[in-house]
C-alpha positions in Angstrom: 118.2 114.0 159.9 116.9 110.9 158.0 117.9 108.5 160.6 115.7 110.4 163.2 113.0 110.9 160.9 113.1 107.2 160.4 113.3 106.6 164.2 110.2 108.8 164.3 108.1 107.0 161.1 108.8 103.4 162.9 108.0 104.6 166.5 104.7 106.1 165.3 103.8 103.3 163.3 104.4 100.5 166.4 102.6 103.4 168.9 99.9 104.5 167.0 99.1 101.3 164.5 99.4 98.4 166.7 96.9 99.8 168.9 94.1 100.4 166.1 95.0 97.0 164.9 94.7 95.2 168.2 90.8 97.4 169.6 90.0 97.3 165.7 90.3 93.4 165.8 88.9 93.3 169.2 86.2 95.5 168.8 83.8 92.6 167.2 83.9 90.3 169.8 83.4 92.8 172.7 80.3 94.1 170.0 78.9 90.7 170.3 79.1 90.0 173.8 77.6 93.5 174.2 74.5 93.2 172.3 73.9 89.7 173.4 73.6 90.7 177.1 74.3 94.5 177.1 74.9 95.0 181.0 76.9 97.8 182.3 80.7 96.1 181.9 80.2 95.0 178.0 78.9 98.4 177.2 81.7 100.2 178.4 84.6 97.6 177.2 82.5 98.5 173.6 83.1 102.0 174.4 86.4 102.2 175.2 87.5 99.9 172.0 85.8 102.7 169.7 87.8 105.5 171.8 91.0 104.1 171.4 90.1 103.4 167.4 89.4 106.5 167.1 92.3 108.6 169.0 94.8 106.7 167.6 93.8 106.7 164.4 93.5 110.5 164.4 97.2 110.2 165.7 98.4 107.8 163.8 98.2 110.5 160.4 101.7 111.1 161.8 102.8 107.8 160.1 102.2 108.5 156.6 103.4 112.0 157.1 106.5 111.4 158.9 107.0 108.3 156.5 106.7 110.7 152.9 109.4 113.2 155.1 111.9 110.3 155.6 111.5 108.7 151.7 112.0 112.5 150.6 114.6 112.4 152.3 115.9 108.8 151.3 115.3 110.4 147.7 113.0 107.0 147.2 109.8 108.7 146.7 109.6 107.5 143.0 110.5 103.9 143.8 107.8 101.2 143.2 107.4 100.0 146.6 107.4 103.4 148.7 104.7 104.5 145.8 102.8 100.9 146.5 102.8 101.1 150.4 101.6 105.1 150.3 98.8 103.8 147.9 98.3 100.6 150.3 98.3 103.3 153.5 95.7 104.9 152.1 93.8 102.0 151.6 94.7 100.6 154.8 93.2 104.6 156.0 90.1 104.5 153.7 89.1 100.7 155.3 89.3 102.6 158.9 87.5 106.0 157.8 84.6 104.7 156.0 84.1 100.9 157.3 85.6 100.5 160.7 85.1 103.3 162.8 81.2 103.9 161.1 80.7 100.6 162.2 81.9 100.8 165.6 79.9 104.2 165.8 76.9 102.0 164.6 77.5 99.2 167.8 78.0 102.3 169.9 74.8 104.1 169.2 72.7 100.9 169.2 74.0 100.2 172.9 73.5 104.0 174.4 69.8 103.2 172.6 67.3 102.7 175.3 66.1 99.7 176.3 68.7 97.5 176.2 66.9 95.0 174.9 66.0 96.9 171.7 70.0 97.1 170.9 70.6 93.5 169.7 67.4 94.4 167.5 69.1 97.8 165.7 72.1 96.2 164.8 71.4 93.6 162.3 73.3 90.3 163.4 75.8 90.6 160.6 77.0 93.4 161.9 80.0 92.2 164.2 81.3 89.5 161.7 81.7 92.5 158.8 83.4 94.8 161.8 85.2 91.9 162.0 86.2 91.4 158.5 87.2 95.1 157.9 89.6 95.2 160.8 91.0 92.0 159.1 91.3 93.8 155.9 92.9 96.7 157.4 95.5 94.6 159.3 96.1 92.7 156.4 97.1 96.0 154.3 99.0 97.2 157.1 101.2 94.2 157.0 101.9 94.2 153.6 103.1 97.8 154.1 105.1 96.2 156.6 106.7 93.8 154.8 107.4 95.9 151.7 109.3 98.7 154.1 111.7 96.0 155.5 112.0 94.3 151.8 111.7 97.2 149.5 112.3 95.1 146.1 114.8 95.9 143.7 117.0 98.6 147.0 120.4 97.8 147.1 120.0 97.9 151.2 116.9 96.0 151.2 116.7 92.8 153.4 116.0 90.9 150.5 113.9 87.9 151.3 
């Protein structure tokens, strides 16, 4: 049972991470292009970047919950690093909840604002390069998570850098 709740931790993680990380990180730049000339085409790459954010990041609370099922079952939920990644996930979560995805709401709304031309004016200019350093913050805590799961310090089985 642990091996295929592992398989199922990992396999969420790479389907359901990876593609918040990726629109997350691409979301900015699309933002930009969008309220510099917000035609029909920028718009709607803006719009789909926020869907995907947002469904997968609704799916992706299978991760941490499918992650404390397979340390319970490890019996490693009192180790150091299993307690430091839950508390980095929930960072990593908290970034996305409460900076991310309001600030891709934010692009969103300004865009569906009519006229176009008054977009670019509702979102102050700033507001793509902070997008932009939130989804680096939440890929960055995502990848230590990473890296403590493969290293887990002081496990017998760890990879041990």
């Amino acid at each position: 049972m642990t091996a295929l709740l592992l398989s199922l931790h990992v396999l969420a993680a790479i389907l359901t991470v990876g593609p918040v990380a990726i629109t997350a990180s691409m979301f900015p730049r699309a933002a930009r292009q969008a309220l510099a000339a917000p035609d029909q085409t920028n718009t709607a790459a803006v719009r789909l970047l926020h869907r995907v954010t947002r469904v997968y990041a609704v799916v992706g609370v299978a991760v941490p919950v499918l992650g404390y099922a397979t340390g319970a079952s490890l019996g490693v939920l009192s180790d150091a690093w299993l307690i430091t990644s839950m508390v980095l996930t929930a960072a990593a979560a908290a970034v996305l909840i409460v900076l991310v995805l309001p600030g891709q709401r934010r692009v969103v709304a300004a865009l569906d604002a009519l006229p176009p031309a008054v977009a670019a004016d509702s979102v102050e200019q700033g507001a793509a390069r902070r997008l932009a350093m939130h989804a680096g913050i939440f890929n960055l805590l995502w990848a230590v998570v990473v890296v403590l799961m493969i290293y887990r310090p002081g496990s017998t089985t760890g990879a041990g850098l």
